[in-house]
C-alpha positions as a Markdown table, in Angstrom:
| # | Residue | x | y | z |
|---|---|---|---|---|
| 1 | Unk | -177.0 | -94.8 | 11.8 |
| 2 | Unk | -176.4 | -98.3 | 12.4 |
| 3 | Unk | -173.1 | -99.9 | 12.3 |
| 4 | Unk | -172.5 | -102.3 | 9.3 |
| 5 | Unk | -169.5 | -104.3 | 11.4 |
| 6 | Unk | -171.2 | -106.6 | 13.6 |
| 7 | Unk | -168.0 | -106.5 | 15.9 |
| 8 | Unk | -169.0 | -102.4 | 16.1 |
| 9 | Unk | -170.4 | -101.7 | 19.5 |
| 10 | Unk | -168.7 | -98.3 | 20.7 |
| 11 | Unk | -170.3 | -95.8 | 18.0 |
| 12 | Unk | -171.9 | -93.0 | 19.3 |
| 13 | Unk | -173.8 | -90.9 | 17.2 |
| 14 | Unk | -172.9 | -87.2 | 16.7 |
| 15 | Unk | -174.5 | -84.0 | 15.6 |
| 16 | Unk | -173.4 | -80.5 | 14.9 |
| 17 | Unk | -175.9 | -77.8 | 16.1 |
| 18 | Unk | -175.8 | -74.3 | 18.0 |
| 19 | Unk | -175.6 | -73.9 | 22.0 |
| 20 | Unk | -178.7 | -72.9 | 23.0 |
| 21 | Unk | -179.4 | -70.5 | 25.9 |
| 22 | Unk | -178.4 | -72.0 | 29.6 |
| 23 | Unk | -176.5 | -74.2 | 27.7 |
| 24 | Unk | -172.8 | -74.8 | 28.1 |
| 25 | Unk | -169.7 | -76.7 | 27.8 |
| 26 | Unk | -167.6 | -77.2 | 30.3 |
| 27 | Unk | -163.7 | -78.5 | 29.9 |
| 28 | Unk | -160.9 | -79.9 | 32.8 |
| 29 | Unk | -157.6 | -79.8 | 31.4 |
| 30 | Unk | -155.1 | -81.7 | 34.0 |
| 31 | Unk | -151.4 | -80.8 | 34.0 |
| 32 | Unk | -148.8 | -82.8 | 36.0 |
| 33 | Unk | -147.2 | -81.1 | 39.3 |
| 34 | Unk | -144.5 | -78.5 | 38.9 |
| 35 | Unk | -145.4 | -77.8 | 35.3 |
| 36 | Unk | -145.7 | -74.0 | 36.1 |
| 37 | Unk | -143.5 | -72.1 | 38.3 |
| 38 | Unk | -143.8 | -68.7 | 40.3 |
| 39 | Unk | -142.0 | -66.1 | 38.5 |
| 40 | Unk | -138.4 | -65.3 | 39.3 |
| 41 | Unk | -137.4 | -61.9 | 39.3 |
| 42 | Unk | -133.8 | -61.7 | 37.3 |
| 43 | Unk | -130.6 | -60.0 | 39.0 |
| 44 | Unk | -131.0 | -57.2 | 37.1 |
| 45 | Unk | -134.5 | -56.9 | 37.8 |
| 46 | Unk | -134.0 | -56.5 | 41.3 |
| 47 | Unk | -131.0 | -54.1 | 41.3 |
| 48 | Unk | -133.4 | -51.8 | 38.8 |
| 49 | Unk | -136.1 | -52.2 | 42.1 |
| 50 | Unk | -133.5 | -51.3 | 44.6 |
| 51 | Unk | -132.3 | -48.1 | 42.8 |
| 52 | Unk | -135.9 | -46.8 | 41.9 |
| 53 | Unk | -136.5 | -47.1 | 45.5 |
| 54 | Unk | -133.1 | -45.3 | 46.6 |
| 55 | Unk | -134.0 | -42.4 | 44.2 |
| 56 | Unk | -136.5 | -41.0 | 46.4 |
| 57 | Unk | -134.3 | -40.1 | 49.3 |
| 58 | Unk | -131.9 | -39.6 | 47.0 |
| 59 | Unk | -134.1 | -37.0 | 45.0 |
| 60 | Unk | -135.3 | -35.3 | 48.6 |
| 61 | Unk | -131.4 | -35.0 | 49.3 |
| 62 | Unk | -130.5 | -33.3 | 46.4 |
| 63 | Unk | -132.7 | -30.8 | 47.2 |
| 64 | Unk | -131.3 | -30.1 | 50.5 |
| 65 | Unk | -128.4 | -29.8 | 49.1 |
| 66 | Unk | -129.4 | -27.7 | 46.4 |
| 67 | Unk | -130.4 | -25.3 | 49.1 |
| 68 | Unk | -127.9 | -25.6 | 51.4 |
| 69 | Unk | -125.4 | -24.8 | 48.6 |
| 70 | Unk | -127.5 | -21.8 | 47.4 |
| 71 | Unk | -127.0 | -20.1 | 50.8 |
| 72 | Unk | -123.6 | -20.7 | 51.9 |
| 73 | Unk | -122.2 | -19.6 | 48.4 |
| 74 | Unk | -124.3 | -16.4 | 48.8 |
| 75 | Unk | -122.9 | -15.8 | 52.3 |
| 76 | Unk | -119.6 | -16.9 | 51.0 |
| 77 | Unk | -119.4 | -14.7 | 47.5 |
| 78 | Unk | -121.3 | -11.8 | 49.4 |
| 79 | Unk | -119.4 | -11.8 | 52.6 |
| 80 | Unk | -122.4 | -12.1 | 55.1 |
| 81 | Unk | -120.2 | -12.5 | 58.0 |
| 82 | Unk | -118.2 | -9.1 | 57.3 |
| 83 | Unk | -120.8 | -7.7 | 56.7 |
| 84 | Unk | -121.8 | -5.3 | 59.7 |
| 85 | Unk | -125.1 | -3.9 | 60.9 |
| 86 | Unk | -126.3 | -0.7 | 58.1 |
| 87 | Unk | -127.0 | 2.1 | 59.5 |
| 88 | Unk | -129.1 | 4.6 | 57.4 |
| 89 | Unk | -127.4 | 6.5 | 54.6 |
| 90 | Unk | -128.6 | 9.5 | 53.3 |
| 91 | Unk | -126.0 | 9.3 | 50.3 |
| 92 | Unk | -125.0 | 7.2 | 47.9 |
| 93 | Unk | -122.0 | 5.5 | 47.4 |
| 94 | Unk | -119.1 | 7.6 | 46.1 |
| 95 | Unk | -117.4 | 3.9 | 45.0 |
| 96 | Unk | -120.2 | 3.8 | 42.2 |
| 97 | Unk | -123.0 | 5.2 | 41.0 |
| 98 | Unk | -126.6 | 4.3 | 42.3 |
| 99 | Unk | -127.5 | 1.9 | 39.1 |
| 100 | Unk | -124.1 | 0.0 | 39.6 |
| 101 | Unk | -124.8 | -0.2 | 43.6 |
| 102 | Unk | -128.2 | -1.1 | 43.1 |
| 103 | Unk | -126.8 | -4.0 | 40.2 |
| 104 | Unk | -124.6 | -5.2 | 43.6 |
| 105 | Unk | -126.9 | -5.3 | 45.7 |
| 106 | Unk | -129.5 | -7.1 | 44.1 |
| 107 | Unk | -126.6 | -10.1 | 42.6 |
| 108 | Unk | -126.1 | -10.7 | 46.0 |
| 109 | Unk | -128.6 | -9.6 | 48.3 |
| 110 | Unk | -131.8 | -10.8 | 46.8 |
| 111 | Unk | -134.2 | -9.8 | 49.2 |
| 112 | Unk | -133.1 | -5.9 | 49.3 |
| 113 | Unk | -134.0 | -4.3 | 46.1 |
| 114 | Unk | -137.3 | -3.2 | 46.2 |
| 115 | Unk | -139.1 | -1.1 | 43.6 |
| 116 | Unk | -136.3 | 0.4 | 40.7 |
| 117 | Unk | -133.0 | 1.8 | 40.5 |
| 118 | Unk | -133.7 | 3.5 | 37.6 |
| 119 | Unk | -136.4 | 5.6 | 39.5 |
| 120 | Unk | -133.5 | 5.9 | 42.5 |
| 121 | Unk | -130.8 | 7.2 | 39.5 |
| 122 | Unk | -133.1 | 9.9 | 38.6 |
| 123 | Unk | -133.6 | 10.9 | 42.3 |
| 124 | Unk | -130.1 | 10.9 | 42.6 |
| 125 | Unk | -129.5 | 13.1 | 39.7 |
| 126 | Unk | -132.5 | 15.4 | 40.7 |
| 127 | Unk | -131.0 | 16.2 | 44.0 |
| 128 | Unk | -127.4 | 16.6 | 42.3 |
| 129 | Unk | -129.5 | 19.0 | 40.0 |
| 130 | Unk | -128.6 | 17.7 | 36.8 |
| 131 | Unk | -132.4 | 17.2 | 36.3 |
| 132 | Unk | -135.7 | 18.4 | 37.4 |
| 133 | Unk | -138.6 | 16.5 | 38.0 |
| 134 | Unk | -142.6 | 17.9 | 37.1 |
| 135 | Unk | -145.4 | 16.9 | 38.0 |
| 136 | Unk | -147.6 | 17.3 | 35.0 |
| 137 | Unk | -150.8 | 15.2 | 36.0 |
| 138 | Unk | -151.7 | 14.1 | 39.9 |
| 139 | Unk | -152.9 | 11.0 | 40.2 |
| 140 | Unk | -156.4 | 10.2 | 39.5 |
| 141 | Unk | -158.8 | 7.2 | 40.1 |
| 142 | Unk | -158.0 | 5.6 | 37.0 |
| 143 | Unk | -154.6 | 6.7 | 36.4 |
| 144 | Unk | -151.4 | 7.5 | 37.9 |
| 145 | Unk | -149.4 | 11.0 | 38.4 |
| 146 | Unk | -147.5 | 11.9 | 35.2 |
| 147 | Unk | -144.3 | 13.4 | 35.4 |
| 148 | Unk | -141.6 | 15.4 | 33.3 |
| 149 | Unk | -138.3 | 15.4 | 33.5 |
| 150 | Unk | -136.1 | 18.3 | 32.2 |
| 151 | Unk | -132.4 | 18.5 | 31.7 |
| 152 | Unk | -130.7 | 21.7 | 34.0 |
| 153 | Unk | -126.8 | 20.7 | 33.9 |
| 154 | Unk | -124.6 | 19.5 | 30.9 |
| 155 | Unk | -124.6 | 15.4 | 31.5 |
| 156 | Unk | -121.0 | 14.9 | 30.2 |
| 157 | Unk | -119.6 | 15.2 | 33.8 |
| 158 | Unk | -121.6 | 11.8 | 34.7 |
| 159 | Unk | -120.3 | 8.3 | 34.8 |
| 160 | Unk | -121.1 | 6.3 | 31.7 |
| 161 | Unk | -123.9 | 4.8 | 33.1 |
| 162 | Unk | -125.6 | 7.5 | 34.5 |
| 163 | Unk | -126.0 | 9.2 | 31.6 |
| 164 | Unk | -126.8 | 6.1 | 29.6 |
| 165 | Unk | -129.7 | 6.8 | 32.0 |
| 166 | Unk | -130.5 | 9.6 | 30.4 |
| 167 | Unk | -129.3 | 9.3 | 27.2 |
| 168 | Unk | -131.6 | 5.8 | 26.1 |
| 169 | Unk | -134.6 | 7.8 | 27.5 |
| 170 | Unk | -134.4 | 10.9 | 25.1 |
| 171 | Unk | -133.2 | 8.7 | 22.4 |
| 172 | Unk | -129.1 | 7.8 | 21.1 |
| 173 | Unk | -128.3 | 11.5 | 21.3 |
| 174 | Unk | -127.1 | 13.0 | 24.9 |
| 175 | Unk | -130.0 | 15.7 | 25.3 |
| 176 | Unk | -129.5 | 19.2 | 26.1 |
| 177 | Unk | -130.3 | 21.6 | 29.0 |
| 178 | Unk | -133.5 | 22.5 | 28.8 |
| 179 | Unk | -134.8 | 19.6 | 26.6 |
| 180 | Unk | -137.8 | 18.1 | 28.2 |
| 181 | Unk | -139.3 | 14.6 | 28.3 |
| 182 | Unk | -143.1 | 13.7 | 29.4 |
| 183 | Unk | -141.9 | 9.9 | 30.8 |
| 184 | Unk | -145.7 | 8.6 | 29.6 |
| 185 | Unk | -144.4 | 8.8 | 26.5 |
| 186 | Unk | -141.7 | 5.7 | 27.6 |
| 187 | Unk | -144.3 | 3.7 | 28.4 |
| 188 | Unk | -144.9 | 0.4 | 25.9 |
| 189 | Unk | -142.2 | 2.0 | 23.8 |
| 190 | Unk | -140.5 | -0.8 | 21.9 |
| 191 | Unk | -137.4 | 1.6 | 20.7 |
| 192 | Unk | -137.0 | 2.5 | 24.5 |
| 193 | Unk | -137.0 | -0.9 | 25.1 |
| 194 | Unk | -134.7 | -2.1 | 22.1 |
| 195 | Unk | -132.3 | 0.7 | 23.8 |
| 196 | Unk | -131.9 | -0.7 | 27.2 |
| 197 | Unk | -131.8 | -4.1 | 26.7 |
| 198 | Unk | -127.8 | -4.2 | 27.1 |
| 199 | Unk | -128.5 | -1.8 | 31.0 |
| 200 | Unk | -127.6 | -5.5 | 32.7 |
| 201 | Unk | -124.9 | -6.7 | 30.9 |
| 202 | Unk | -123.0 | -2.9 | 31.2 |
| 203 | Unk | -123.8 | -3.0 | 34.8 |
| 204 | Unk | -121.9 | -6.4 | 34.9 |
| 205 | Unk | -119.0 | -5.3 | 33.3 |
| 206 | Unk | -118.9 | -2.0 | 35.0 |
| 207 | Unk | -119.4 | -3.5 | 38.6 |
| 208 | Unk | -116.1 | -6.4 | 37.6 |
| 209 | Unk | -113.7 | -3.8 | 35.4 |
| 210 | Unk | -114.0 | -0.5 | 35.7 |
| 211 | Unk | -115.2 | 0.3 | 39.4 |
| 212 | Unk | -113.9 | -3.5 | 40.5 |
| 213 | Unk | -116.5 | -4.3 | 43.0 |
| 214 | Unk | -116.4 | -7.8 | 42.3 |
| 215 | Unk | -113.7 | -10.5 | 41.5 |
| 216 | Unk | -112.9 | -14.0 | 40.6 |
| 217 | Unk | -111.2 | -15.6 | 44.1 |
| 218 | Unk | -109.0 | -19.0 | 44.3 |
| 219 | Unk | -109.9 | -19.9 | 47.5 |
| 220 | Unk | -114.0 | -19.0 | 47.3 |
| 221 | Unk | -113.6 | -21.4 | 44.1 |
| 222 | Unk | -111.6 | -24.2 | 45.7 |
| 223 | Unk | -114.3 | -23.7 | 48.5 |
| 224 | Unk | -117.5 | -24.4 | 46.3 |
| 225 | Unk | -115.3 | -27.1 | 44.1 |
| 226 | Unk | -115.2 | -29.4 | 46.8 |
| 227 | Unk | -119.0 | -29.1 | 47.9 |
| 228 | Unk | -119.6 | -30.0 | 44.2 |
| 229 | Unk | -117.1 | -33.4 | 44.6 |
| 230 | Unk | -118.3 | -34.1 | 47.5 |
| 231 | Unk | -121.8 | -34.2 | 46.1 |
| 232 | Unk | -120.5 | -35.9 | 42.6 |
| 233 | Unk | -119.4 | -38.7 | 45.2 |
| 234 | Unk | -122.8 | -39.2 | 46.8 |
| 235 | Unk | -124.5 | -38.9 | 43.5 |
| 236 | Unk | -122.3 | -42.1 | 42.0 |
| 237 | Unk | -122.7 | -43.9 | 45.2 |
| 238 | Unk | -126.3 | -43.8 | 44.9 |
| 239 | Unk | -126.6 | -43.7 | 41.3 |
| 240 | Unk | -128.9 | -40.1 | 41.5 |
| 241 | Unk | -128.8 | -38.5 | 38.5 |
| 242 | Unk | -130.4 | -35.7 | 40.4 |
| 243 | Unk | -127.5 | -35.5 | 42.7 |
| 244 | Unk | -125.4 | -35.5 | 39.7 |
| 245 | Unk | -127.1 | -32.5 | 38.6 |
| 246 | Unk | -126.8 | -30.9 | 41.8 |
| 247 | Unk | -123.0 | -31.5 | 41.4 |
| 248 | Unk | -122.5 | -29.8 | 38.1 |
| 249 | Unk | -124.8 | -26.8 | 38.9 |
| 250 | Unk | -122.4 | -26.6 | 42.3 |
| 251 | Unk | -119.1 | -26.9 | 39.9 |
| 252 | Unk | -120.6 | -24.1 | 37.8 |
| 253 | Unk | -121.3 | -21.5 | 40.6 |
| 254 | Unk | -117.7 | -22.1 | 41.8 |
| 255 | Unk | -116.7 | -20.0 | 38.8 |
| 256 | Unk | -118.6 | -17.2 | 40.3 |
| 257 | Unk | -117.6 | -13.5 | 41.2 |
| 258 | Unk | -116.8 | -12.6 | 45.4 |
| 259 | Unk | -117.3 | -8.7 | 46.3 |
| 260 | Unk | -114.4 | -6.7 | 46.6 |
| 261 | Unk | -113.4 | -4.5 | 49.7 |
| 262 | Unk | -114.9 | -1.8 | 47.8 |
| 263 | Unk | -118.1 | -4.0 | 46.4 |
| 264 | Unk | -118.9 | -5.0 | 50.3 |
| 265 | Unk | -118.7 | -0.8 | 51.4 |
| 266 | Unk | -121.2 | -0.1 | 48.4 |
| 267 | Unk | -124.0 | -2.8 | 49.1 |
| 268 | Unk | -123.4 | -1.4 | 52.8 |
| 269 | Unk | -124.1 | 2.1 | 51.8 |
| 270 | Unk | -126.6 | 1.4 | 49.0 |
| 271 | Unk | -128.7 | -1.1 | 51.5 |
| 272 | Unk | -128.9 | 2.2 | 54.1 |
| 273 | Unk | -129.5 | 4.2 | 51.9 |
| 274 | Unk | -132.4 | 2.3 | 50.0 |
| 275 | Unk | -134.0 | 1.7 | 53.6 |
| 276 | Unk | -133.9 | 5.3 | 53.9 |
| 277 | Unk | -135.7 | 5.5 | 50.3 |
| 278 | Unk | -137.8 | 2.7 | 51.2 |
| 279 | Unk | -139.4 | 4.5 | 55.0 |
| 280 | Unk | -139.5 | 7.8 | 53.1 |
């Protein structure tokens, strides 16, 4: 298109159509020195760097001390260093009965129980002859012995839980002498279960009320409250929530229940007497 200005002598003409292919277009954009800048971490920035990087020892200390804790309140609350070598015991423990012994022993020696108390109680009482034990069925390739037990002496001379025993496998009535029970029959048997769902928590309160085998100490809880503030002190110098948690499961446990003189004699005499059980 020609210019109609004579004076016109910088007109370049111009067209609008697609890129074809290998075509391009190519732009330089020039910006003046220091216009951008490396970024700058803020203050807070950093400190939130630091402490993510602190939390991993942090987090591998807690659970040392969650450990370390674990054992020495066991050793503490169970009195590991009174306790002396067990001999084997071929009776139980007159201080208790074998359920509350075997509640004991288990609370504080984890380790110990093997197999169940229940199936101890009823040797107990079998040898006591309050009950008799049949062997119905043998055992079989596909299944195991069956076994009766029947009632010889009256069970009102028994300690509470002992006959609770008893008493939750025949139903809520104390059976008879010479009421019998085939035990297949306890087997996936929601009532049965329904009915000894409370065996821990009467243990418990047997074990810290009536028989007094265990018991709330001052100076075991003083003991375990400072490992807990010494470890709530570590946890806010580092900022650990983990150690923080490691603190108030520490506090909790200081609330917890040391054997008695009579508690420590029973797990003595229970632990010979189940390695007796247990070689047998």
């Amino acid at each position: 298109m020609a210019c109609p200005d004579a004076k016109c002598t910088n007109v370049r003409d111009k067209s609008t159509r697609r890129l074809n292919r290998r075509e391009g277009v190519t732009m330089a954009v020039g910006f003046n020195s220091g216009t951008f800048a490396e970024y700058q971490e803020s203050l807070i920035e950093r400190l939130i760097k630091i402490w993510a990087m602190v939390q991993i020892p942090a987090s591998i200390l807690a659970v040392i001390l969650m450990i370390w804790c674990g054992w020495r309140y066991r050793r503490l609350f169970g009195r590991k260093n009174e306790l002396k070598p067990i001999p084997p015991e071929y009776l139980p423990p007159n201080q208790a009965s074998v359920m509350t012994s075997a509640y004991i022993l288990k609370n504080y020696e984890i380790m110990a129980i093997k197999g169940s108390a229940k199936v101890a109680q009823l040797l107990d009482l079998a040898v006591r002859h309050y009950i008799k034990l049949y062997e119905v069925k043998k055992t079989s390739f596909l299944r195991s012995a069956q076994y009766e037990i029947e009632i010889v002496k009256d069970l009102k001379e028994l300690r509470p839980e002992e006959s609770e025993v008893i008493r939750d496998m025949f139903g809520s009535s104390m059976p008879k002498p010479g009421q019998r029970l085939n035990l297949k029959k306890l087997q996936n048997n929601l009532s049965y279960a329904a009915r000894t769902r409370d065996d821990d928590t009467n243990l418990k309160n047997l074990a810290r009320g009536n028989y007094a085998l265990c018991e709330q100490t001052l100076a075991n809880k003083r003991i375990v409250q400072k490992w807990a503030l010494w470890v709530f002190v570590i946890s806010v110098l580092l900022l650990s929530p983990m150690l923080l948690i490691v603190a108030g499961i520490v506090f909790a446990l200081s609330f917890g229940w040391s054997l008695t003189d009579d508690g420590l004699s029973a797990q003595a005499i229970f632990g010979g007497t189940e390695n007796v059980y247990r070689r047998s």
